[in-house]
DOTIDO-104761 format. One record per residue (C-alpha): residue number from 1; residue in one letter; x, y, z. Coordinates in nm, 4 decimals, padded with zeros to 6 digits. Each point is the difference from the previous one (the first is absolute). Example, Ala and Ser with C-alpha at 12.3 -4.5 7.8 and 13.67 -1.06 7.14 Angstrom:
<sites>
site nr=1	rest=A	x=01.2300	y=-00.4500	z=00.7800 .
site nr=2	rest=S	x=00.1370	y=00.3440	z=-00.0660 .
</sites>
This chain:
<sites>
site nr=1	rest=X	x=00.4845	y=-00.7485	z=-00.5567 .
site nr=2	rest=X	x=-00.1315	y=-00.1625	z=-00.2730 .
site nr=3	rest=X	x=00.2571	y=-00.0165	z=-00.2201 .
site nr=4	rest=X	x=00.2128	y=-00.1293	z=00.2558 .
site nr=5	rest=X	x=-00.2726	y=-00.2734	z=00.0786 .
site nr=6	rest=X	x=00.0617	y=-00.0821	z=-00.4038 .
site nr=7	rest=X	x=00.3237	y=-00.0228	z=00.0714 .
site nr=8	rest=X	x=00.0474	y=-00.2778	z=00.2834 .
site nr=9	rest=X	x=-00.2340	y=-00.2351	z=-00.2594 .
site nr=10	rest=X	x=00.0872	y=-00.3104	z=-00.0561 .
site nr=11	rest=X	x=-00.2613	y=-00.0701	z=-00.3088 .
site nr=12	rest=X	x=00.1317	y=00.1151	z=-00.3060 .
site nr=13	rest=X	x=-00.0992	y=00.1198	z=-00.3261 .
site nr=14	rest=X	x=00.1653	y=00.0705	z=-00.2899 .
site nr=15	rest=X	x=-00.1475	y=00.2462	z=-00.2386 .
site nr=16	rest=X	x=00.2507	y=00.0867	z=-00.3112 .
site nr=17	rest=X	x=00.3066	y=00.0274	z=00.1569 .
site nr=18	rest=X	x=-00.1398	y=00.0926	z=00.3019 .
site nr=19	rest=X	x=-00.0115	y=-00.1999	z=00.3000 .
site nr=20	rest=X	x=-00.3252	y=00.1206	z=00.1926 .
site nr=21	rest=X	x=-00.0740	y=-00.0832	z=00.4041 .
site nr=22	rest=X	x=-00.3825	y=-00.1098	z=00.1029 .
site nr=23	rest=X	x=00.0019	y=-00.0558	z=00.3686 .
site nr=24	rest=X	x=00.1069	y=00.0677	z=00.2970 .
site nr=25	rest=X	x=00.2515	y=-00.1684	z=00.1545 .
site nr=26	rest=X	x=-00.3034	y=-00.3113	z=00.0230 .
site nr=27	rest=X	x=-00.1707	y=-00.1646	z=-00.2491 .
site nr=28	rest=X	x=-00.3837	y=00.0134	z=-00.1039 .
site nr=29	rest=X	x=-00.1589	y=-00.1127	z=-00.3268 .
site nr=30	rest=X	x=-00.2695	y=00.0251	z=-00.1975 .
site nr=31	rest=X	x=-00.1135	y=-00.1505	z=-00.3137 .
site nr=32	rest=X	x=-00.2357	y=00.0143	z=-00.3036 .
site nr=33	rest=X	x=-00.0455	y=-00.3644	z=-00.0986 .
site nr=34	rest=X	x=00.2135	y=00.0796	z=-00.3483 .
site nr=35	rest=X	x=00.2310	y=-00.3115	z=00.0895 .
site nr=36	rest=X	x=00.4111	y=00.0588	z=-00.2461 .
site nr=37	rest=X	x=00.0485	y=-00.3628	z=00.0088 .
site nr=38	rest=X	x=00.0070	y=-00.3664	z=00.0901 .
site nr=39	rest=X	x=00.2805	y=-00.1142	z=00.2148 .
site nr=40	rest=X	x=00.1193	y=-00.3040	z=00.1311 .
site nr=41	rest=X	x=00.0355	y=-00.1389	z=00.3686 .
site nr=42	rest=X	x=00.3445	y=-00.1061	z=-00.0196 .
site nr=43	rest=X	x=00.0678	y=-00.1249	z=00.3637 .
site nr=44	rest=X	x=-00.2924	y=-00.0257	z=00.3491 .
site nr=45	rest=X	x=00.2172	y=-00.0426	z=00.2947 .
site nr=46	rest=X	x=-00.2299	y=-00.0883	z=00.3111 .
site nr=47	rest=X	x=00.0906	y=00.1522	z=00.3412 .
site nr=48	rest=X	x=-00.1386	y=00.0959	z=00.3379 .
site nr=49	rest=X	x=-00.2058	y=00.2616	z=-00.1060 .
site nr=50	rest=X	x=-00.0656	y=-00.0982	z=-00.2774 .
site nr=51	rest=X	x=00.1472	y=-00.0293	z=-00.3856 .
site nr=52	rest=X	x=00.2875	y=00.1681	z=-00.1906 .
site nr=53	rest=X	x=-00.1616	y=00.0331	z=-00.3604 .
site nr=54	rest=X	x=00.2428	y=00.0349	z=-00.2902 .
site nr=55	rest=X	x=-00.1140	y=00.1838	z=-00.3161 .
site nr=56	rest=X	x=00.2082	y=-00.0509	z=-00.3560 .
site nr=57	rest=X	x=-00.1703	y=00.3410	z=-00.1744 .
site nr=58	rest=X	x=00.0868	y=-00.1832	z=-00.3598 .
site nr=59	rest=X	x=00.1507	y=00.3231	z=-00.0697 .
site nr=60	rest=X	x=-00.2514	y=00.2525	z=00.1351 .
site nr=61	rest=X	x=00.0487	y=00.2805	z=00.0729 .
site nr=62	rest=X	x=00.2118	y=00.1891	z=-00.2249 .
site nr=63	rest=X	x=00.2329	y=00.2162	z=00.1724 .
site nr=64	rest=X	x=-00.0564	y=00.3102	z=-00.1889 .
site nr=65	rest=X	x=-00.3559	y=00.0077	z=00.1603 .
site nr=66	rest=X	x=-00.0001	y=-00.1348	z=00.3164 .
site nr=67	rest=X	x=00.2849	y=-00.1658	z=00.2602 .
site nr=68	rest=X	x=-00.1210	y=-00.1941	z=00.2854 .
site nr=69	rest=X	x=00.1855	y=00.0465	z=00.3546 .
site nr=70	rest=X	x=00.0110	y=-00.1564	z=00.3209 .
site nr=71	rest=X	x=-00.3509	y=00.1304	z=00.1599 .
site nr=72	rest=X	x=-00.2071	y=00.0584	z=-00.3263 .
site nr=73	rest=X	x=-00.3201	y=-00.1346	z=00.0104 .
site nr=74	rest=X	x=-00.1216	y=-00.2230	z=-00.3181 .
site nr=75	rest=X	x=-00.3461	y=-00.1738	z=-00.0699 .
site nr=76	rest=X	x=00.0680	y=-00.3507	z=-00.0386 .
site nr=77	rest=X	x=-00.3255	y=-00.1347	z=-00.1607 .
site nr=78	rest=X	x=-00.2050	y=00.2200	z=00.1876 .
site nr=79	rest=X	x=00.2345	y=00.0230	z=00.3523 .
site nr=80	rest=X	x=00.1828	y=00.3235	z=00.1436 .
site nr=81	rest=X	x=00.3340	y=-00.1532	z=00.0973 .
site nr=82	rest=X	x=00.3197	y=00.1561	z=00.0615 .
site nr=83	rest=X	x=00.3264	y=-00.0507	z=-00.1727 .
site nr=84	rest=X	x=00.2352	y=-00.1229	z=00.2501 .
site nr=85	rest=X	x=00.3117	y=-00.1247	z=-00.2575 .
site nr=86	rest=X	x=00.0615	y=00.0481	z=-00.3564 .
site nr=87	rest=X	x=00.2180	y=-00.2066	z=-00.2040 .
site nr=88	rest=X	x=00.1425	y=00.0386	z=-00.3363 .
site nr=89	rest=X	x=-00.1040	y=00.4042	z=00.0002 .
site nr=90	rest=X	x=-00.3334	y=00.1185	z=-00.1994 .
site nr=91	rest=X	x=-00.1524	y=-00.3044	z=-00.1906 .
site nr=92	rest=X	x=00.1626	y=-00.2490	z=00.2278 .
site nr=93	rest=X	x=-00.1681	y=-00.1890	z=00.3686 .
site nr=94	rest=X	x=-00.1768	y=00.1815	z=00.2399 .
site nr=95	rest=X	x=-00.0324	y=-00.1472	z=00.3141 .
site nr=96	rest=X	x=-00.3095	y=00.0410	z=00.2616 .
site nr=97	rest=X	x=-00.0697	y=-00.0877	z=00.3684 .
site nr=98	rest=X	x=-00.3278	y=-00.1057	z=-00.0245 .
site nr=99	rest=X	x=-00.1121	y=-00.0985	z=00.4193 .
site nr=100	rest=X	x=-00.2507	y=-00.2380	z=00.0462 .
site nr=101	rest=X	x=-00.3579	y=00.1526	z=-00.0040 .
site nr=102	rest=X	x=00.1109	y=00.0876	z=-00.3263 .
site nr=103	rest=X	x=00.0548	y=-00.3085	z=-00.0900 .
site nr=104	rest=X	x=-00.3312	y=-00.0910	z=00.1577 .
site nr=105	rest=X	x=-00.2171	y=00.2211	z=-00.1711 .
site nr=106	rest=X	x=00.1052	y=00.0076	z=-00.3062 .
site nr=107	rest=X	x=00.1324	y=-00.2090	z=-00.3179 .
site nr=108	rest=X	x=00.3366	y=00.0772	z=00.0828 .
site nr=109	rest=X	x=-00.0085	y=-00.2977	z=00.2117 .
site nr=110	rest=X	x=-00.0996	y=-00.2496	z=-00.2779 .
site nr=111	rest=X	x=00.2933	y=00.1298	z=-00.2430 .
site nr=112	rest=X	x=00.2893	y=-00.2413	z=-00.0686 .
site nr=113	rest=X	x=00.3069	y=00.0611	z=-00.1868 .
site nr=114	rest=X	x=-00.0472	y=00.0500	z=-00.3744 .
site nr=115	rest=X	x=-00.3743	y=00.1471	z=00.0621 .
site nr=116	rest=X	x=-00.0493	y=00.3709	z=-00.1879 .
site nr=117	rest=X	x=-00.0724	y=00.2859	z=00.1760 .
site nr=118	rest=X	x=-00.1484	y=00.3341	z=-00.0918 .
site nr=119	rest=X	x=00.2187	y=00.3139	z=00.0436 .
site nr=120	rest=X	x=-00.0658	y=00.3720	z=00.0756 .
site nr=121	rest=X	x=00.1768	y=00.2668	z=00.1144 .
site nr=122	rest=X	x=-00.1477	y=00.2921	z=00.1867 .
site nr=123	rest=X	x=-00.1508	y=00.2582	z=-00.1599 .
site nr=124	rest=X	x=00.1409	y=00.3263	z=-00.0176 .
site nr=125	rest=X	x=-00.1993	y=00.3570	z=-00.0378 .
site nr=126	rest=X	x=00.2064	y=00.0252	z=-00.3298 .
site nr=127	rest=X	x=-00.1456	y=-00.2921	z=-00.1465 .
site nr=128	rest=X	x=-00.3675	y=-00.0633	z=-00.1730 .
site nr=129	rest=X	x=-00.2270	y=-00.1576	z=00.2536 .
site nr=130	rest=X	x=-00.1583	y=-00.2530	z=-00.1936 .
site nr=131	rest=X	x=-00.1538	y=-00.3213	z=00.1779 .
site nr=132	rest=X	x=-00.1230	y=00.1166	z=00.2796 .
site nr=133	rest=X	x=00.1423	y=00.0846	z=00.3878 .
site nr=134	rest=X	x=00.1166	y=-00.3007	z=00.1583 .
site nr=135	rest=X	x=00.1842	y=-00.0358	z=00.3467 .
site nr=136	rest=X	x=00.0967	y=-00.3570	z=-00.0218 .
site nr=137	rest=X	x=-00.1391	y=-00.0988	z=00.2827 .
site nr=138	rest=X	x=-00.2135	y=-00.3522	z=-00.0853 .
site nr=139	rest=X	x=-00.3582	y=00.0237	z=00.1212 .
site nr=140	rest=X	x=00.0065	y=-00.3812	z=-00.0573 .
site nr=141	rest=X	x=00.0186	y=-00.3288	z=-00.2227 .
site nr=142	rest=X	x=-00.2490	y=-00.1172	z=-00.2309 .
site nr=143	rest=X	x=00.0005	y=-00.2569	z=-00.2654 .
site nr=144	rest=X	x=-00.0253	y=-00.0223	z=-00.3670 .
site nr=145	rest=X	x=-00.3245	y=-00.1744	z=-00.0552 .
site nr=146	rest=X	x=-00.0519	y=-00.0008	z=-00.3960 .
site nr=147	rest=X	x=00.2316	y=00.1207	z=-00.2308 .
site nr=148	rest=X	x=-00.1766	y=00.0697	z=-00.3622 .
site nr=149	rest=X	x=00.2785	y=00.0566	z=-00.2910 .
site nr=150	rest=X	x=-00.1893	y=00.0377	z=-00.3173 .
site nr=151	rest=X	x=00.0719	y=00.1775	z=-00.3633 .
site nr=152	rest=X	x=-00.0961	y=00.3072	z=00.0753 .
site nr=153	rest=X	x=-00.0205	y=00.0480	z=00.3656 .
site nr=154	rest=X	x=00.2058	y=-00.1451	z=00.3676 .
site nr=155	rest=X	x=-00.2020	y=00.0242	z=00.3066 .
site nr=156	rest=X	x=00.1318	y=-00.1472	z=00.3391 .
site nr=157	rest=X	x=-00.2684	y=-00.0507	z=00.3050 .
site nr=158	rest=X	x=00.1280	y=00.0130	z=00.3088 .
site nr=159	rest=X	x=-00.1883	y=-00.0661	z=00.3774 .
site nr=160	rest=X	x=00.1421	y=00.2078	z=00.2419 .
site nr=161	rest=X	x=-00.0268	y=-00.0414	z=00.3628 .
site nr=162	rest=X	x=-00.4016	y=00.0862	z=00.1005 .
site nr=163	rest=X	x=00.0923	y=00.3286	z=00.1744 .
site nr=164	rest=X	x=00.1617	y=00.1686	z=-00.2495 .
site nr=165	rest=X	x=-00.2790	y=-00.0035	z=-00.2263 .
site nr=166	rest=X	x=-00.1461	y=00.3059	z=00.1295 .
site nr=167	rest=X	x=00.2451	y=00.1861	z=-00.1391 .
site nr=168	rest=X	x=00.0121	y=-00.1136	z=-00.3595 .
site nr=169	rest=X	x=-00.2737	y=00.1349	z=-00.2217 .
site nr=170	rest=X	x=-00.0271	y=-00.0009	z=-00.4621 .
site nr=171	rest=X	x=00.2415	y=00.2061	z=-00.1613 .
site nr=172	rest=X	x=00.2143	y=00.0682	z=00.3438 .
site nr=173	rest=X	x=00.3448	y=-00.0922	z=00.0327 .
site nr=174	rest=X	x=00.1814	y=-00.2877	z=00.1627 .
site nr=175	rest=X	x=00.3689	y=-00.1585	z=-00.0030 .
site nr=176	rest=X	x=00.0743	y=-00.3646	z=-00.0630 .
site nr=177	rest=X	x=00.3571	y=-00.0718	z=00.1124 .
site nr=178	rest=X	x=00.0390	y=00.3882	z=-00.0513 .
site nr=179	rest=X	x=-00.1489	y=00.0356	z=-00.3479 .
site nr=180	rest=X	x=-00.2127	y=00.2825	z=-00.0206 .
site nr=181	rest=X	x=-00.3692	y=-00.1423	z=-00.1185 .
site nr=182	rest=X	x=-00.3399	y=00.1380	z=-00.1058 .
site nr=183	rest=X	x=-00.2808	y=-00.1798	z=00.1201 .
site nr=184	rest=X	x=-00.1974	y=-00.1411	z=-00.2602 .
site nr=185	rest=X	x=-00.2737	y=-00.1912	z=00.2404 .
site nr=186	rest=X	x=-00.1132	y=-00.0592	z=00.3215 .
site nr=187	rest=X	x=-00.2305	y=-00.2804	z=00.0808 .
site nr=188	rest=X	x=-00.0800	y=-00.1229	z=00.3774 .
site nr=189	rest=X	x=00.3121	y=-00.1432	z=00.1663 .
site nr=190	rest=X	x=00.2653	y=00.0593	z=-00.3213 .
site nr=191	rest=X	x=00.1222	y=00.2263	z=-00.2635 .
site nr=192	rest=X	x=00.1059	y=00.0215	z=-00.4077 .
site nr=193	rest=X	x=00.2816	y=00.2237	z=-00.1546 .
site nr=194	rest=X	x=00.0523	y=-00.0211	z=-00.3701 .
site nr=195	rest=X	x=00.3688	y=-00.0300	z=-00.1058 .
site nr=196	rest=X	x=00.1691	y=00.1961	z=-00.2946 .
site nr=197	rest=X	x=00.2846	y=-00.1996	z=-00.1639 .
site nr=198	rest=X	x=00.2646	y=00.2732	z=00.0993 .
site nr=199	rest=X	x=-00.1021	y=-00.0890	z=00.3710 .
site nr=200	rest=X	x=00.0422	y=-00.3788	z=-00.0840 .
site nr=201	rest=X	x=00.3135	y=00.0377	z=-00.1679 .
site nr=202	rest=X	x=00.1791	y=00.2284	z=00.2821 .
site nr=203	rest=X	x=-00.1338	y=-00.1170	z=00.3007 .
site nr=204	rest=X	x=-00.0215	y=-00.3626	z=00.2146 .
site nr=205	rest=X	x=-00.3756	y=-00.0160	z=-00.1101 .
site nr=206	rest=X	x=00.0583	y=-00.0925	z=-00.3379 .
site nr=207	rest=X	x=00.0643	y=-00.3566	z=00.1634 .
site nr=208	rest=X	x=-00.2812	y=-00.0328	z=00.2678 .
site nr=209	rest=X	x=-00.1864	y=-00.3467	z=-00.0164 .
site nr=210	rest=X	x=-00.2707	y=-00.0782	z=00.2382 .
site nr=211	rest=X	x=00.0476	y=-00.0268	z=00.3790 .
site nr=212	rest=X	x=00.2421	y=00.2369	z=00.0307 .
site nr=213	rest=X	x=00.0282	y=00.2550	z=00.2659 .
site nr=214	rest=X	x=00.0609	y=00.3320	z=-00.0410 .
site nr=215	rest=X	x=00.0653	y=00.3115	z=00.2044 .
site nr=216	rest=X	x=-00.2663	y=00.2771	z=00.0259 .
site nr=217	rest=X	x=00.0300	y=00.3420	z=00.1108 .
site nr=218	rest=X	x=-00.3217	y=00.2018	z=-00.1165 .
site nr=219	rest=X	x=-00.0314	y=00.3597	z=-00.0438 .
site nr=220	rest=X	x=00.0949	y=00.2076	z=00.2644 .
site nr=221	rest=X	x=-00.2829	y=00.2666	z=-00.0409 .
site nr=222	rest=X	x=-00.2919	y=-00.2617	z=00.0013 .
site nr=223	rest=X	x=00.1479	y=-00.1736	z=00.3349 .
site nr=224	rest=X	x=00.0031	y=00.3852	z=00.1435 .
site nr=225	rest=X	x=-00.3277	y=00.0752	z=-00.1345 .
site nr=226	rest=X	x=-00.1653	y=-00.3067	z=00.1780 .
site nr=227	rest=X	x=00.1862	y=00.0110	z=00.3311 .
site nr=228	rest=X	x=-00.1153	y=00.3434	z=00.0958 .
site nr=229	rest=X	x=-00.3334	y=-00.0873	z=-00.1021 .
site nr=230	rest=X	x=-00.0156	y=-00.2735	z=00.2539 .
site nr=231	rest=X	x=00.1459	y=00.2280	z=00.2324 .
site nr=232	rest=X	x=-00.2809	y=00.2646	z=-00.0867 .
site nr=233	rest=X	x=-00.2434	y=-00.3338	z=00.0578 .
site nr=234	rest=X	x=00.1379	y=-00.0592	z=00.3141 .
site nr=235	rest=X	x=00.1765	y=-00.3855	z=-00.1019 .
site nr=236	rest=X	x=-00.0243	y=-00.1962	z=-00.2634 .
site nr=237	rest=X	x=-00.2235	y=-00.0466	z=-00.3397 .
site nr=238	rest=X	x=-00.1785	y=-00.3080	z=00.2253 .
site nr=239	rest=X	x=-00.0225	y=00.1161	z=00.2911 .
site nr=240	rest=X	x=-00.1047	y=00.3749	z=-00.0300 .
site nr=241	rest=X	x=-00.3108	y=00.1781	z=-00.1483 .
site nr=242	rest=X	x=-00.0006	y=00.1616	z=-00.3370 .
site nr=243	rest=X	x=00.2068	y=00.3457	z=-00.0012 .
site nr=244	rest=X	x=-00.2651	y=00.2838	z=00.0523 .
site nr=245	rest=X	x=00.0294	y=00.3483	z=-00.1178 .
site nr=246	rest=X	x=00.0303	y=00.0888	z=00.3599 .
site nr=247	rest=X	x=00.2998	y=-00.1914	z=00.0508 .
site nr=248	rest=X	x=00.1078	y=00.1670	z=-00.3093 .
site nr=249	rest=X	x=-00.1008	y=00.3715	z=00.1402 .
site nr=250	rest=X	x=00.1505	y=-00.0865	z=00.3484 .
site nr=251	rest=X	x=00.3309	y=-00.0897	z=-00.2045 .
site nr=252	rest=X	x=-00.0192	y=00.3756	z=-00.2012 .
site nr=253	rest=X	x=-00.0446	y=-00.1994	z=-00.3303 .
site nr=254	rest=X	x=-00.3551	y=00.2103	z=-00.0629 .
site nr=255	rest=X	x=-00.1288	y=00.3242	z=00.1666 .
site nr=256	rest=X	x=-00.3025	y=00.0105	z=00.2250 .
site nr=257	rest=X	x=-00.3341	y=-00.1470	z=-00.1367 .
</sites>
């Protein structure tokens, strides 16, 4: 069953001379942050639902590694979209429905032709899983609100949206337009990462000035971690009293006192 499930794939891998099958006749992704390259947005053709986006890869990805297919899922600077066309084969456009809420709630609206983009395909259990596990799915917009590029150190401040604070803490991990980040500070209402110059070189951050807005997906295990402790509370961090070690017995976290 399974190896017939490999076999009606449409993402493909190629490993040697191998070409290897990931899914199952549908398409899921998942991602580390550990973005191959910039692109290009070659072409945005608006329509009822919303945009056709047009992505020149500048070359990536090298067809020995990886070939992209009608129904693969990429990160585009921190978005799970699907392939829909691919011109030119591996290193050429990749094209993307993108439908309006999209659009909406994320940078992807803002993009014009010419504008980078950050690239990523999806991780596979062959690979190293560096970065950390991303879904693609934006959590929301903030803005750049001091960039800081000295000699010896690069550290971008952004100010997300208020409610995704709670889940953002020092030294946990965040993606800007799908760049897998460590989080350097955390002060009231906004947060730090410091920049290596690999990072700045290879990725769309290497450019960010001030005001800028940027996508933000933070880590899936502190957003889990916090929503079923407001469920153990009974609503949310405002509303609810502090989390007891009843609540905690009741949920068979502890044994009896």
């Amino acid at each position: 069953m399974l190896v017939e499930c490999f076999e009606k794939s449409r993402r493909r891998y190629r490993v040697g001379n191998d070409t290897k099958h990931a899914s199952c006749g549908y398409t899921f992704g998942m991602f580390t942050g550990i973005v191959q390259a910039k692109g290009r947005i070659s072409g945005i053709q608006r329509n009822d639902f919303g945009a056709r986006l047009s992505v020149d890869g500048l070359g990536w990805p090298d067809p020995k590694v990886y070939q992209p297919a009608r129904g693969d899922s990429i990160c585009v600077s921190g978005v799970c979209l699907t392939v829909v066309e691919v011109a030119g084969g591996a290193g050429g456009v990749l094209s993307f429905d993108v439908i309006a809420e999209t659009l909406a709630k994320t940078n992807l609206g803002e993009l014009k032709e010419g504008d980078p983009v950050n690239l990523e395909p999806p991780v596979t259990a062959s690979q190293p899983l560096g970065g950390h596990f991303m879904q693609g799915h934006v959590d929301g917009v903030g803005e750049v609100t001091d960039v800081q590029a000295g000699k010896n150190e690069h550290r971008v401040t952004v100010k997300p949206p208020a409610e995704l604070m709670a889940y953002i803490i020092p030294k946990g991990s965040i993606a800007i337009d799908g760049i897998s980040l460590t989080i350097a500070e955390v002060t009231e209402d906004r947060f730090e990462v410091a920049l290596i110059p690999t990072t700045l070189d290879l990725t769309t951050l290497g450019d960010t000035t001030v005001g800028r807005r940027v996508n933000l997906e933070t880590d899936i295990i502190s957003k889990t971690v916090v929503h079923q402790l407001e469920r153990l509370r009974g609503g949310t961090p405002d509303q609810s009293p502090a989390l007891t070690m009843q609540a905690l017995r009741d949920a068979g976290f502890c044994g009896p006192a």
